[in-house]
C-alpha positions as CSV (number, residue, x, y, z in Angstrom):
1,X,-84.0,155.0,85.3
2,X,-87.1,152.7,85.8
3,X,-90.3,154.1,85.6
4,X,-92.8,153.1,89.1
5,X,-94.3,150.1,87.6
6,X,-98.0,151.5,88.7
7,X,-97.6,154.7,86.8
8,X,-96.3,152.6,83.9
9,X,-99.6,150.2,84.3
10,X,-101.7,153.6,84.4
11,X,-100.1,155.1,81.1
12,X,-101.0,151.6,79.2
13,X,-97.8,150.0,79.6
14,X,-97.8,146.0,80.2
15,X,-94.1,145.6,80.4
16,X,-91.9,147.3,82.6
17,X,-90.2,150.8,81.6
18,X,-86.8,152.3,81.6
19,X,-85.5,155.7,80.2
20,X,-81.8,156.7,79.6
21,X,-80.3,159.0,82.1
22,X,-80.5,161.4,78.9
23,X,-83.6,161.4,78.4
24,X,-84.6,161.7,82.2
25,X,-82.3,164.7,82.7
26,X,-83.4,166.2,79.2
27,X,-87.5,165.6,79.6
28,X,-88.3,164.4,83.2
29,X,-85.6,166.1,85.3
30,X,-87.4,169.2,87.5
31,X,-86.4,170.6,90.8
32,X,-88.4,173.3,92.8
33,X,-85.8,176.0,91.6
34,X,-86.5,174.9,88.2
35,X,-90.0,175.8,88.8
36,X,-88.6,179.6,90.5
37,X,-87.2,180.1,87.5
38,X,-88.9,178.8,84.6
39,X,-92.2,177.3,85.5
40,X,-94.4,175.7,87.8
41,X,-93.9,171.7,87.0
42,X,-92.8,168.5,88.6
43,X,-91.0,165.4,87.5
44,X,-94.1,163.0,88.0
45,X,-95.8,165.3,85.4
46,X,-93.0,165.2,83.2
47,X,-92.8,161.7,83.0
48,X,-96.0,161.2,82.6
49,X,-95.8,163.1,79.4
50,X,-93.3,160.9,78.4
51,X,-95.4,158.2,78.8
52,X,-98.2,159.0,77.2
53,X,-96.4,160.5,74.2
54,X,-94.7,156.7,74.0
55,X,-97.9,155.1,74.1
56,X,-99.8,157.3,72.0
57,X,-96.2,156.7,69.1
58,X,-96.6,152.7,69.6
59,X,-100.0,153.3,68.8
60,X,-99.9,154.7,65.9
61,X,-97.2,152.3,65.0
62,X,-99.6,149.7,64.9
63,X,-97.2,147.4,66.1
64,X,-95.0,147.6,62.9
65,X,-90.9,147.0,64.4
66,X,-89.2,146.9,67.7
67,X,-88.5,151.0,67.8
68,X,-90.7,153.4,67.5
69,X,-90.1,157.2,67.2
70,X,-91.6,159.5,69.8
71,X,-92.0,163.6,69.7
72,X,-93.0,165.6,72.5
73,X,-92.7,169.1,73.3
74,X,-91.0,169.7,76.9
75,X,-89.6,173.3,78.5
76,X,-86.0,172.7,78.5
77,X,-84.0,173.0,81.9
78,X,-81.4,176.0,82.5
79,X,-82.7,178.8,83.4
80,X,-84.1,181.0,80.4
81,X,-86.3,178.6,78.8
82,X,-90.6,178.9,79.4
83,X,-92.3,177.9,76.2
84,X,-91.8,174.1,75.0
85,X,-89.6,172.8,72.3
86,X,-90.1,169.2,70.3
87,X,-87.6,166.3,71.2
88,X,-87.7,163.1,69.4
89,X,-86.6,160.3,71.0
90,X,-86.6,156.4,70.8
91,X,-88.9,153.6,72.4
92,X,-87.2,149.8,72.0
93,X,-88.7,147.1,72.9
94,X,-85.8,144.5,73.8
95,X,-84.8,141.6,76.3
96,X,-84.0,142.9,79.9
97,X,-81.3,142.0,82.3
98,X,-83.3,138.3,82.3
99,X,-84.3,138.3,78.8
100,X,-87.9,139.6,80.1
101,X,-89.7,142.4,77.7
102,X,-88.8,146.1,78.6
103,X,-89.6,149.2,76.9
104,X,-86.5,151.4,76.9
105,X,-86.8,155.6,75.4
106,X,-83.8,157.3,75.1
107,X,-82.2,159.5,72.8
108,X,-82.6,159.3,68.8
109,X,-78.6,157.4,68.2
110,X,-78.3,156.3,72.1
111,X,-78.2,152.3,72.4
């Protein structure tokens, strides 16, 4: 899933931005029953946790490789969960569909 190129430009990013359809229906995913049941939150809000938890891991990275890992904390969906529980995941940097720079997170072990 490609991230709206603003909101990637507003969260620091200067390449485009893709996440695995894991990691979108694991951290970003959100529906209006979701927030019935669980908690009040949307999927702009998610993501932009997401985000900033990626830049704030490249960061801190100082540049050093083409992955970096990233842990955030995110309410699981289903139903019962309301307090937040830590997911790591991975941010590549790699060649796109023509060889252009994208930044891809997905799942720690997904390629």
């Amino acid at each position: 899933m490609e991230v709206p190129a603003e909101l990637a430009r507003e969260a620091g990013f200067t390449v485009p931005v893709c996440l695995s359809a894991a990691v979108w229906a694991d951290c970003v995913e959100w529906s209006e029953e979701d927030s019935r049941r669980q908690t009040p939150q949307d999927e702009t809000g998610r993501l932009w946790d997401v985000l900033t938890m990626t830049r704030f891991a490249i960061r801190r990275s100082r540049g050093s490789g083409e992955c970096v890992t990233v842990e955030l904390y995110r309410i699981p969906r289903g139903g019962r969960a309301r307090q937040p529980r830590r997911v790591r995941l991975a941010a590549c940097i790699g060649p796109g569909d023509n060889a252009e720079p994208v930044m891809t997170i997905m799942q720690l072990g997904e390629d």
